[in-house]
ZATORZA-792074 format. One record per atom (N, C-alpha, C): x, y, z; residue in three letters. Coordinates in steps of 0.05 Angstrom, whole numbers, plus 5000, padded with zeros to 4 digits. Example, Ala and Ser with C-alpha at 12.3 -4.5 7.8 and 13.67 -1.06 7.14 Angstrom:
BEGIN
526448865156ala;524649105156ala;526449345156ala;525749555142ser;527349795143ser;525850015157ser;
END
This chain:
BEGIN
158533917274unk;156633867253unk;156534097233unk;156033967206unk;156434197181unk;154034477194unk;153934707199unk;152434877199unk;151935027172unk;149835267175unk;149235397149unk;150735507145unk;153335487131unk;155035627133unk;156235607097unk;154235647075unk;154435557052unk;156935707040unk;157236027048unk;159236177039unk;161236137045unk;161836077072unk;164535927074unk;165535767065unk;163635517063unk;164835287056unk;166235357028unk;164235447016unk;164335456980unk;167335616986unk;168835856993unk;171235916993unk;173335727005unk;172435617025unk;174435377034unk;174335137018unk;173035067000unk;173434876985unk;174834896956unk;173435216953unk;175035236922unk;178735376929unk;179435406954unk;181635486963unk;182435246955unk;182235026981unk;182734726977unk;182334666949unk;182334646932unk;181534516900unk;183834606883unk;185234946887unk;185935006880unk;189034866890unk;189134966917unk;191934786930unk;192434536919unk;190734326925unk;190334106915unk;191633956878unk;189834206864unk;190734176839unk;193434246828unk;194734506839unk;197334516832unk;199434446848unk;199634266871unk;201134046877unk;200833766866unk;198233736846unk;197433456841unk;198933576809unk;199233826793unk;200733836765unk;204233886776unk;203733946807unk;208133936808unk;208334206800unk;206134396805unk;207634656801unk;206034906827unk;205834736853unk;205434886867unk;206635146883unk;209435036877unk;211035236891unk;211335556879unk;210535456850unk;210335736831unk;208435896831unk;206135626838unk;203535726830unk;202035796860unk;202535846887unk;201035816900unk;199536116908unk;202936346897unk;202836556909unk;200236746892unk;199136566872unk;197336686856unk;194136566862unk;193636486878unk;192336276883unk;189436536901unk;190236726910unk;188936906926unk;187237116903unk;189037146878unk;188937316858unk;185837186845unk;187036916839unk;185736766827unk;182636786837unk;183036696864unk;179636746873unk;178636906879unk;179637146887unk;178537426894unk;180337636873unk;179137556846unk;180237786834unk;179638096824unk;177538096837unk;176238386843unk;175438506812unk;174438726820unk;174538976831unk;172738906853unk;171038806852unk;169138836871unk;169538546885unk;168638566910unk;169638296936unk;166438096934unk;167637876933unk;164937726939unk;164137546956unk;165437576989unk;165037497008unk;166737677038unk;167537847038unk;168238057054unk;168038317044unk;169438477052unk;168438807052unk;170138887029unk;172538727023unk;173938867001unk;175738596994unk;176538616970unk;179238406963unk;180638426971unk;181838566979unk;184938606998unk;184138417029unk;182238467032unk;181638307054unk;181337977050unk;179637977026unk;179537727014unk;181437617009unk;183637736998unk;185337626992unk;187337547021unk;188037717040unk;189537577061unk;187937397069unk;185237387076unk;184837197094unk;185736907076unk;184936887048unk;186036667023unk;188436617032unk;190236797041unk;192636727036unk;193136617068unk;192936677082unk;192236547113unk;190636297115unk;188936207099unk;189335987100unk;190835777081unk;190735907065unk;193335757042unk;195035637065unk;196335817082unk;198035757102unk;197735527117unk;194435447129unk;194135237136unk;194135107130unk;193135057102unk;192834797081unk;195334677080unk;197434817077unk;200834687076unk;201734577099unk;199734617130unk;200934577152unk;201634657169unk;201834967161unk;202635107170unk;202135267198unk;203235487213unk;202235537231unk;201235907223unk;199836127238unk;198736317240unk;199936407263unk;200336267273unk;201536487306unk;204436317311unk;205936457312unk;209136417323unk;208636327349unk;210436117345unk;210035847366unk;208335707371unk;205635707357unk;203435517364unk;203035337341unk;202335097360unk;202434847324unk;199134757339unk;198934837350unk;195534777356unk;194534717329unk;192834457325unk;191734407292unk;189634587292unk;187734687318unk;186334997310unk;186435197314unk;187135347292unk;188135657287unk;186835797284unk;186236077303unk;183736267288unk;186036457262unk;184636547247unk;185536647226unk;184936937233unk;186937097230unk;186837387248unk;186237537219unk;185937557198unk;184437747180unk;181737727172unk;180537547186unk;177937437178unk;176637437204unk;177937467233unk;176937437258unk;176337837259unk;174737937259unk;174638247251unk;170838257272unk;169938167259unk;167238297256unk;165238287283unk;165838127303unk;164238067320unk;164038367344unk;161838397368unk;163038627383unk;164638547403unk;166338747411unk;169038757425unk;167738717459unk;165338897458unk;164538747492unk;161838607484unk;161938357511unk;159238217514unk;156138327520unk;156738447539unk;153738577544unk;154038867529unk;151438837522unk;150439147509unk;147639227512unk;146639447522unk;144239517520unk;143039607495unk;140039477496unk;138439487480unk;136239797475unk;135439787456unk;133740027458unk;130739947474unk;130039777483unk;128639597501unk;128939797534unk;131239867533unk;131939987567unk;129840317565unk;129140287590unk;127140517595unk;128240747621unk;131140667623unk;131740807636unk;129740887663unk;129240717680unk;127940707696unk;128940757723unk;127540777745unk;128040907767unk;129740737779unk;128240497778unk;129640277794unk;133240317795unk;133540307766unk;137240337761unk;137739987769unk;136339837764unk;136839607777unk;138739437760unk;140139527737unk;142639417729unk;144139647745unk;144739757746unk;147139967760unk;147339957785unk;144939787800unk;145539697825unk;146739507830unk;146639277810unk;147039027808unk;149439027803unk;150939177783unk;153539237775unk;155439247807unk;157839127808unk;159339077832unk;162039277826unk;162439277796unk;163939447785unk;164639787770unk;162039847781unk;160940107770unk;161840217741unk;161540007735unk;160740037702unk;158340217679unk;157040167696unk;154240187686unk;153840557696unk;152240697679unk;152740967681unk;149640987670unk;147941197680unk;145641347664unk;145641467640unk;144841497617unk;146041707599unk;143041877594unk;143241887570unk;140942087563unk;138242007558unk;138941687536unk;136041577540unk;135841307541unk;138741137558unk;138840957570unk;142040937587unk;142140617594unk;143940637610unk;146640537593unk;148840617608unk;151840587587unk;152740357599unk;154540197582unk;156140117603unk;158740107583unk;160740107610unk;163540237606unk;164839927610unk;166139977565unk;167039727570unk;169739527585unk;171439827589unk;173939837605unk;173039727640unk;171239847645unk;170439657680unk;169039497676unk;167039317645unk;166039107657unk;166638887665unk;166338707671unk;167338427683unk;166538287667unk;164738317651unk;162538117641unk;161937887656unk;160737977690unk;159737817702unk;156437647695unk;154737907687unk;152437787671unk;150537857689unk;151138057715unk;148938117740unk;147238327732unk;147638497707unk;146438747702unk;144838577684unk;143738457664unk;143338277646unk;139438137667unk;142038047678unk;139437857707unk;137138007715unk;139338357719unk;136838447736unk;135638557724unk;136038617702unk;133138877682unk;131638697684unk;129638897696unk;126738817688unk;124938907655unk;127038867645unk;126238967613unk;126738707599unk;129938597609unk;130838427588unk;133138567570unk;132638767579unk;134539037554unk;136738997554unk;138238887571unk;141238677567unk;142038577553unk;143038597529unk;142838297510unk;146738137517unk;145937937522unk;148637817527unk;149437757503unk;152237867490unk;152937857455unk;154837597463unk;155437367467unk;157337187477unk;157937067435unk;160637157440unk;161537047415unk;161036677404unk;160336727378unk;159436387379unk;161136217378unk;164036307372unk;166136057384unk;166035997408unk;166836167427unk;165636237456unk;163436027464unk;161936117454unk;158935947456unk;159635677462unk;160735647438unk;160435387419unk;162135237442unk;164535317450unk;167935187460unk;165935077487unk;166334827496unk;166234717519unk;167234727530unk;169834897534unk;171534817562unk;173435167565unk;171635327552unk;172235547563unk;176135607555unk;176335557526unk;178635567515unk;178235797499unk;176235927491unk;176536127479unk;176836427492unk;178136557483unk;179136837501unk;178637067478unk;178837287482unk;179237557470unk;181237747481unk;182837857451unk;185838017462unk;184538277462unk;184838457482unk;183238667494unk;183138877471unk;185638907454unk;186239097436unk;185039107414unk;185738897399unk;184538817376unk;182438727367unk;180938557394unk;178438397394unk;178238237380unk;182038107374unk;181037797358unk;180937567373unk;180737417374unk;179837147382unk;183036967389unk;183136977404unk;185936707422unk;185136467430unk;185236227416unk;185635967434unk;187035837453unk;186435827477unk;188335717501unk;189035497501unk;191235457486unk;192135197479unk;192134957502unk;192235067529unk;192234907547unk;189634747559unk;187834887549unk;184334857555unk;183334707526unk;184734767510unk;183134677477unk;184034327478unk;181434237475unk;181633927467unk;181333937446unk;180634057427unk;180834097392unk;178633997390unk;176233937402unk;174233807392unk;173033947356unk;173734197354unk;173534227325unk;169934497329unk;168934497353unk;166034557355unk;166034877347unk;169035027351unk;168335257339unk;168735327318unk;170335107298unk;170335207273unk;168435217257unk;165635177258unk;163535187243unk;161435357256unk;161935427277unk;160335637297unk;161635897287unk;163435947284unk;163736227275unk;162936327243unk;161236577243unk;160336617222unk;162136767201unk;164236757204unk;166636867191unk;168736717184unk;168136507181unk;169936297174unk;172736307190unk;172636447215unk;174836537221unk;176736427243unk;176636077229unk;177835887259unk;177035677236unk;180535527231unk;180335377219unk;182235117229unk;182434907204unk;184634677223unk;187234617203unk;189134587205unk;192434517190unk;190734287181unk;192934357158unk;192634087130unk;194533887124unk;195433707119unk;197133627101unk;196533507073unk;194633647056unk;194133597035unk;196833637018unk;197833767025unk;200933877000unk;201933636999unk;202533537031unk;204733377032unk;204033077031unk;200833047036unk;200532777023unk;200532756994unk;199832916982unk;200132986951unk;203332946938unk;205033056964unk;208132986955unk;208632756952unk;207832576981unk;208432276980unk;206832056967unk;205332216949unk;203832006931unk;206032056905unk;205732356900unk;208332376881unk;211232276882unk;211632166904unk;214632056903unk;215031826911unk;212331686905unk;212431446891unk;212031206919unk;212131416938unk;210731196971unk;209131016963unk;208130756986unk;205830686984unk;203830867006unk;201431047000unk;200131177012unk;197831027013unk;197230967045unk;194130867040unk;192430977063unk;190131047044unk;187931137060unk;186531017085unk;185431127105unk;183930967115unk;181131157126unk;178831067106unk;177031247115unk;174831117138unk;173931297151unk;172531247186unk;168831127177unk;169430977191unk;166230937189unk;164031067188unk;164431277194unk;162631557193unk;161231607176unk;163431597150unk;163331617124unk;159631497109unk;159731287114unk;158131077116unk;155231297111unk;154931347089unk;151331467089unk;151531797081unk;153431847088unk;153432147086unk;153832287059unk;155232137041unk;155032267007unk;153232126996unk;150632117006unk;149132016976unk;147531686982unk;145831666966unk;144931366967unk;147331196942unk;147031006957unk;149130826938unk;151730936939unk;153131076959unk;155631166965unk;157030886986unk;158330726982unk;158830567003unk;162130577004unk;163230367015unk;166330367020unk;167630286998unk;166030186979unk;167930056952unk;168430276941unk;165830526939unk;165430756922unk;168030866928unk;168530926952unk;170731056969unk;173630956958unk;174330656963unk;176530546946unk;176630666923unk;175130546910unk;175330686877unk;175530946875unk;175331076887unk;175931376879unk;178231526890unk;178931416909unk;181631426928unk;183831346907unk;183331026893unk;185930976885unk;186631166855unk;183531246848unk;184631356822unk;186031676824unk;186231696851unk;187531896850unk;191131976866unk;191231706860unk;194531566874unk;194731396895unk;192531386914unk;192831236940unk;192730996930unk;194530756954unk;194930496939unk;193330346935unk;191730406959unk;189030226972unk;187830376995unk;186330257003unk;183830457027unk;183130157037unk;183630277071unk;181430037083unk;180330107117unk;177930047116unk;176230117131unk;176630177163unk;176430397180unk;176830407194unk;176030307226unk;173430127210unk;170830057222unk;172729777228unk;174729627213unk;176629447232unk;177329537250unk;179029767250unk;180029827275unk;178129817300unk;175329877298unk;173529907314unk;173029627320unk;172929407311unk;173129107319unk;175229047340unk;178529127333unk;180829047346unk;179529237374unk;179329477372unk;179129627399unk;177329457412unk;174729447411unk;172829297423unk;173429117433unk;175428957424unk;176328697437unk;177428667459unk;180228907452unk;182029017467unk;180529167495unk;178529357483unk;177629457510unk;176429307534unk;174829067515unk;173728877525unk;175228707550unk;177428617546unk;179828537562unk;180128657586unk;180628927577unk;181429067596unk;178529157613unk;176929197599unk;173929227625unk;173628967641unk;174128777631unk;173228547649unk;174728537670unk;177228617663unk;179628677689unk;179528817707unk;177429037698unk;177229227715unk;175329227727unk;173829107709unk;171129057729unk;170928907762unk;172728657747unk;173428487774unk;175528597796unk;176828767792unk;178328977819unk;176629207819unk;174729217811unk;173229457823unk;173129827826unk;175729737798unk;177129897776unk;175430107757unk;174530307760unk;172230467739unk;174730677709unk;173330627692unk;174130687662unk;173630717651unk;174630947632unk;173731047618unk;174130977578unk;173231007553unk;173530897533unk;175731157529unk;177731097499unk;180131247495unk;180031227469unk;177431217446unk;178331267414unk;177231477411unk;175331657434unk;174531867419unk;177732177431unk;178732257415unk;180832397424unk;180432677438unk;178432767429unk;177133077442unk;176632897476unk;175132767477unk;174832617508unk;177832607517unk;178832527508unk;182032467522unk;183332617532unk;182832897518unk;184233087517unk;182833307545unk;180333257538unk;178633367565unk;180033227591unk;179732937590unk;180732877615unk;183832937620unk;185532947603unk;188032967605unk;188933337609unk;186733467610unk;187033787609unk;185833877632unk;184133767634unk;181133857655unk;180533637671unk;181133407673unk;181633317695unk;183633107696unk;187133117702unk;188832997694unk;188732777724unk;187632847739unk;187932637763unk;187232337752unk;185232337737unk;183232167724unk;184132017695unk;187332047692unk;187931997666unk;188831717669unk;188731697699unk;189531357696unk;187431177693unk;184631247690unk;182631157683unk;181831057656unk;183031207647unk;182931177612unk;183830947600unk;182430817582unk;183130547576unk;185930547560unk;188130447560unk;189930407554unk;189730307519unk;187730217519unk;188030097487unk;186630407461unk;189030257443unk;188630467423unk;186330507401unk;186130727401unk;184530827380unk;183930637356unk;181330607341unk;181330497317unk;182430447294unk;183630897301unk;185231027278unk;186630867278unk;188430827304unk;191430837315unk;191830437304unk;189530337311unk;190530007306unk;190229877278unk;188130087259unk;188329997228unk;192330117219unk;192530317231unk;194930437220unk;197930277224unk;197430157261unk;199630007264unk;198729717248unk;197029607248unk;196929367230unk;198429367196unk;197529567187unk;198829687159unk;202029717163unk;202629747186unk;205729887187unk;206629537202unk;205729417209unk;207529187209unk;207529077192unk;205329047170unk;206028887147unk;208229147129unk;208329367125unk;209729497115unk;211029747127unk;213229807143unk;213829977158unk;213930197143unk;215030217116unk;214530477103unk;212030587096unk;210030497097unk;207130627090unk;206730847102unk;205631007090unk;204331317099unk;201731277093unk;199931277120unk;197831247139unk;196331437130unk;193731517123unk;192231847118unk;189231667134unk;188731747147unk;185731747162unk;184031967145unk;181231817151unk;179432117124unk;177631997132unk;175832197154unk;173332257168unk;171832577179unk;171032647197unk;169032827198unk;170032977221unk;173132817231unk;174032897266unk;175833067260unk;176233347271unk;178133527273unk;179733437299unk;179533297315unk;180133187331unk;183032977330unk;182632837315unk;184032667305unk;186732797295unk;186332997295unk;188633097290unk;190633197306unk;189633207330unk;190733237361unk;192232927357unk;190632717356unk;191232427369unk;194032397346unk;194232597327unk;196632427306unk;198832567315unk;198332927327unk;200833067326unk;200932987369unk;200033097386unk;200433147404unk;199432997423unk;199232617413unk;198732487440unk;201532317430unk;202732347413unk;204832177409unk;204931807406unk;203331727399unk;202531457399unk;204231307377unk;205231197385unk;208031007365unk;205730807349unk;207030867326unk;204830787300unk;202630827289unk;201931117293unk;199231197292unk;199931287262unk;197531437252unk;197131537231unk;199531767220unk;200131767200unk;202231947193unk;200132217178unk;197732297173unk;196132457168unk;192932427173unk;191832617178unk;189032627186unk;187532857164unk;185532757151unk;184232917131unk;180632907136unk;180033187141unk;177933197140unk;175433167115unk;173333117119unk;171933097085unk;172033347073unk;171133507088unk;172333807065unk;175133807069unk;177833677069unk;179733657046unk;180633527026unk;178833217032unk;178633047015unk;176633046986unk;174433177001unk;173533236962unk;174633306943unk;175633636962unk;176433856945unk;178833676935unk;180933476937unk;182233326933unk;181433206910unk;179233026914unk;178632816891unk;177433026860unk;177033166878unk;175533426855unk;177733576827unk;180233606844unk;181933736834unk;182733536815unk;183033266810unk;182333006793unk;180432986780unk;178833076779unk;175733086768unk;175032816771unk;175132676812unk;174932436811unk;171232556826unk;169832306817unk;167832396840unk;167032046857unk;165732106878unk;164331876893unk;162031726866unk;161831556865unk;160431456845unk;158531196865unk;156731156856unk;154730856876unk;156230636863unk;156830386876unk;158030146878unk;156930096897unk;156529776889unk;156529536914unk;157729516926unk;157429326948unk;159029426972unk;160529136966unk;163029046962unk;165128796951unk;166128656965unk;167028896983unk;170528816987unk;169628947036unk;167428797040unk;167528797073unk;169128767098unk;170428977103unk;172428927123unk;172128957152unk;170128917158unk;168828927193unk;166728837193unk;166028817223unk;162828777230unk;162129067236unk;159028877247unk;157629187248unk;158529317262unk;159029177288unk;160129297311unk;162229457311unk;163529347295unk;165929627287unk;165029877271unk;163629817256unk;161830027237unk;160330217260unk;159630127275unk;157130257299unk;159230367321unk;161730417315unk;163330587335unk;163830847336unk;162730907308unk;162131187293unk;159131277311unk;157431217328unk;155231297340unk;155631257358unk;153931427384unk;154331527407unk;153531137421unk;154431027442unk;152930887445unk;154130637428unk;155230627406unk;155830487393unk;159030227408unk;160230497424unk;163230367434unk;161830067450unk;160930207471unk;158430037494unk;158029757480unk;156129787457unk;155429537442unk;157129427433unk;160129457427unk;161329237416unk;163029167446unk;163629377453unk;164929227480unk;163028937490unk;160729047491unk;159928887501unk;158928587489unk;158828607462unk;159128347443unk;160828157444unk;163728327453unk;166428257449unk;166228077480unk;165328187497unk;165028047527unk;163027757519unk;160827857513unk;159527637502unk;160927377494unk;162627507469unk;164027217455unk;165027137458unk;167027147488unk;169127117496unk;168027017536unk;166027057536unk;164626857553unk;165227117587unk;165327347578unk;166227407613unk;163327567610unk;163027667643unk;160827817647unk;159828087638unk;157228077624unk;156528357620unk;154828507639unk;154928447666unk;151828527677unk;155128757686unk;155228997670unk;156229227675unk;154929467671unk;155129677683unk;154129947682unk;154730097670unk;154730297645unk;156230437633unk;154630697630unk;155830957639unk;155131177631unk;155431297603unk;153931287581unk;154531397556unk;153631717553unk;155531807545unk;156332087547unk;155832187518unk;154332317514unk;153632387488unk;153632727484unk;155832757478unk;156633017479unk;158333087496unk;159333307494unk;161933477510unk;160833517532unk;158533637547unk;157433727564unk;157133507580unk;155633297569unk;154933047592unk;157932877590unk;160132957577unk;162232847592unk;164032967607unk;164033207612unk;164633377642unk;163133287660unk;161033277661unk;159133177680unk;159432957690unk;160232727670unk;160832447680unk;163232477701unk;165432677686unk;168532587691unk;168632687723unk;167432927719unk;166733107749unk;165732857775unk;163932807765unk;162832557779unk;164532377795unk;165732297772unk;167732067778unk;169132217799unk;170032417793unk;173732547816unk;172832557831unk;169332677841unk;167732677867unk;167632387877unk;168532107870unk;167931857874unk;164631777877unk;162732027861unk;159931897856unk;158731847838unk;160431627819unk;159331637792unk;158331347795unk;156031257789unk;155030997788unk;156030777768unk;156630877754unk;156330697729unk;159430667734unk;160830417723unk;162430267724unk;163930397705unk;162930447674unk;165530527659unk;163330817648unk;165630967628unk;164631187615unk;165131157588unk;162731177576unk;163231127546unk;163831457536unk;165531627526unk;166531857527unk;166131997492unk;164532107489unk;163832117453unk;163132567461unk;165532677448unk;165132977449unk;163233117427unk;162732967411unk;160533077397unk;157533017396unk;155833067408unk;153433027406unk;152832797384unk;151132597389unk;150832357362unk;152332157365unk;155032227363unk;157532037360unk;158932197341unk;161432107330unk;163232197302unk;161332167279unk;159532137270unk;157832187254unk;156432507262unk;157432647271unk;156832837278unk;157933057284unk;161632917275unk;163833057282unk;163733337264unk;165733557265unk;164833787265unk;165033757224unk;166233627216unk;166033507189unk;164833487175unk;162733337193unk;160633237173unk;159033417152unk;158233177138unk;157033327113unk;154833457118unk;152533337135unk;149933347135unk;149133347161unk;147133447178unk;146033377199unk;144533057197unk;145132957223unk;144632667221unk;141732607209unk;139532777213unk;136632677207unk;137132687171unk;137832727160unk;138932887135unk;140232647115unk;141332437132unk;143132197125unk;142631927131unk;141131917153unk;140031707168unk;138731547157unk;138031517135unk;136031337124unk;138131127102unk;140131367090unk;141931307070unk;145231157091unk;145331097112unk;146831047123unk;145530857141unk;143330877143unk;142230437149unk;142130267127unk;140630417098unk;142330277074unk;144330197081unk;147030327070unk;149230297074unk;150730017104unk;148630057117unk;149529897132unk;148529547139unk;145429697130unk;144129417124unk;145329127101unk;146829187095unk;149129097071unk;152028927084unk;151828987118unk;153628907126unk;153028617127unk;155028457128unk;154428077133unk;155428037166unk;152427907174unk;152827837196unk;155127687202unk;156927797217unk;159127697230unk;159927767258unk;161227657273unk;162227627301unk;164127837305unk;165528017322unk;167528097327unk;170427957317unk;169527737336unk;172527537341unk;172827397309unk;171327407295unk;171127267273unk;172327507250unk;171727687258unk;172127927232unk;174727987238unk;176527957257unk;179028087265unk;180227787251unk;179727497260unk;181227357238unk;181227297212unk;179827337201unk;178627437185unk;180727647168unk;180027797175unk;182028087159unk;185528137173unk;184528047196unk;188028077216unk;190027817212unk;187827667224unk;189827377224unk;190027317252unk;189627027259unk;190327067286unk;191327067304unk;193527147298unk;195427297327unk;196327637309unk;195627717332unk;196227987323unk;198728087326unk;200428187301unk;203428217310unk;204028507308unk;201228577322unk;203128897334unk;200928947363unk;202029107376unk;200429157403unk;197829327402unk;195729337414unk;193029447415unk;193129677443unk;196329687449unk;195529857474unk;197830137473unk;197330377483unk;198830567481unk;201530547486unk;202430417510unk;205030397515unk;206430137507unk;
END
């Protein structure tokens, strides 16, 4: 979710604006190396300690914006940026001026590592022996502990974030990172960001592809009253894309698809889990891989608007544009045959339409390409309800159990459950961001913030059926597959 993080953004967007615009005039390759100058042109710095600083970290992410990578050999889509990762402290615990140096010594007893030392008018601790176990912390009877836990750290659910002893910058464990996206807006240094392909969708609009958008239901409420999906078309195409269409179909086809496959499973006695949110996937497939045969086989929303587009046209270049840093895992590193050929977050897509001097404008809503139910796959809770519509219309049983997991935390908890074989609930509805993808680390706004302007938006939908909206917009027989393999 967007945090207060106004200074950042404002540099990451006018970076992005800048990229954007001199690949959209065809003279980026000349113009990019000036691009650092341009925004931090000093004498004086206006968001770090000096321009020289300003300016690498500009130019480090310039790097990402093209795709690029920051660390030799890692294509991880999140990169911490090592001239902007500087400022936090190098150890976790630190004493406060709160400590009274008391008789007890009851951190220095507690200490297992004899870290902890008396000094003159409190206690030390030595950051070379601590463990950062957290037992000295526990035992003051002061409180005078303060645990400094970095806020990527914080933020990371699955204990992927590390620190290089020397430098005290920040390492992602590529093997632990589901990319859920949660620390790039938790750090107050802008200093953890995600690869772009703004350049290169900008190329293939310039060389004359058909490029079509497909933005996520998410979208839905978050720029504005009177921002709806037509607004979106229209402003997409005026800036090369062929056409735009809703990703909230794809959320109909999955439902259907998943639907199938729950009823199957239900009747062998089979427990399962949902497979469009990709940070979930990635949890189970990292952190608990025993459990990956649980995972519903059918594809992503992204993944089935994109192959639908590619059987009517195999050359199309695919761009997804929502709020998921995530998604960007599901395009490079789950390998899914016909998935999206780019993933764009909304802060790269403004700064995009911007560099056009296109903006979101209010329109009616025209041109409806889903039901609600596909629209409501964007909210926590939301998968559940169409699955279960889709069961409905199609006449099999709903008296099923489903654990909905609303956030990263309560879906360790579920998955844990499950491997222990004591999870009650029949399937797992699997959503890593608190809310649902309306909440992804993207977003514009905190949900209370939007919510009123995105039941608008939705109250506009025409009642329709699942099974009816996929013939409808698909046709009915589907001539490409709904399932990973």
């Amino acid at each position: 979710m967007l945090s207060n993080d106004a200074t950042i953004f404002q540099v990451k967007h006018e970076m992005m604006k800048a990229v954007a615009k001199y690949a959209f005039e065809g003279v980026y390759n000349e113009k990019r190396d000036q691009i650092p100058y341009e925004l931090s042109p000093g004498p004086n710095a206006t968001f770090r300690c000096c321009v020289y600083r300003e300016r690498e970290v500009l130019r480090e992410r310039i790097i990402l914006a093209e795709g690029g990578t920051l660390h030799e050999g890692d294509y991880n889509m999140i990169q911490v940026i090592p001239a902007a990762c500087h400022g936090c402290p190098i150890t976790r615990f630190s004493v406060t001026d709160n400590c009274q140096k008391c008789m007890q010594k009851a951190c220095q007893n507690a200490c297992k590592f004899g870290a902890i030392t008396m000094g003159n008018r409190k206690a030390i601790i030595d950051p070379d022996k601590c463990r950062e176990c957290g037992q000295c912390a526990k035992a003051c009877p002061y409180n005078a502990i303060a645990d400094l836990v970095r806020p990527c750290k914080k933020a990371c659910p699955v204990d992927a974030i590390k620190m290089e002893a020397e430098s005290g910058i920040v390492k992602i464990d590529k093997d632990k990172c589901i990319q859920c996206g949660a620390c790039i807006h938790s750090c107050p240094f802008g200093a953890i960001g995600s690869r772009s392909g703004i350049v290169k969708i900008i190329d293939a609009i310039h060389s004359g592809k058909r490029v079509v958008a497909m933005v996520a239901p998410a979208a839905e409420g978050q720029f504005g009253k009177g921002i709806t999906m037509t607004s979106w078309r229209t402003a997409l195409k005026k800036i090369g894309f062929d056409d735009m269409v809703e990703v909230a179909l794809g959320g109909d086809l999955t439902a259907q698809a998943e639907a199938a496959e729950w009823a199957e499973a239900y009747k062998e006695g089979k427990k399962m889990t949902t497979s469009c949110c990709p940070a979930f996937v990635n949890m189970v497939n990292k952190h608990f891989p025993t459990l990956a045969d649980h995972i519903s086989t059918s594809v992503s929303p992204m993944c089935a608007v994109s192959r639908m587009l590619k059987a009517d046209d195999p050359d199309v270049i695919t761009v997804f544009i929502g709020p998921c840093v995530a998604k960007k895992s599901e395009m490079q590193d789950q390998k899914i045959d016909g998935n999206v050929d780019f993933v764009m977050l909304f802060s790269e897509i403004l700064p995009m339409l911007e560099a056009k001097g296109v903006e979101l404008e209010p329109e009616e809503y025209d041109k409806q390409q889903a039901s609600i139910y596909g629209k409501h796959f964007a909210h926590s809770h939301g998968v559940t309800d169409a699955v279960v519509q889709s069961l409905t219309e199609t006449g099999e049983s709903t008296d099923i159990k489903v654990e909905v997991c609303n956030g990263a935390a309560e879906c360790k908890k579920a998955l844990m459950m499950m491997k222990a074989g004591r999870l009650k609930a029949d399937f797992i509805e699997g959503m890593a961001c608190p809310g649902g993808c309306i909440a992804g680390p993207s977003a514009r706004k905190p949900i209370p913030m939007f919510k009123k302007d995105r039941q608008d938006c939705l109250s506009k939908t025409e009642d329709i059926t699942i099974e009816d909206s996929i013939k409808k917009h698909v046709g009915e027989e589907l001539n490409f597959s709904m399932h990973r393999a």
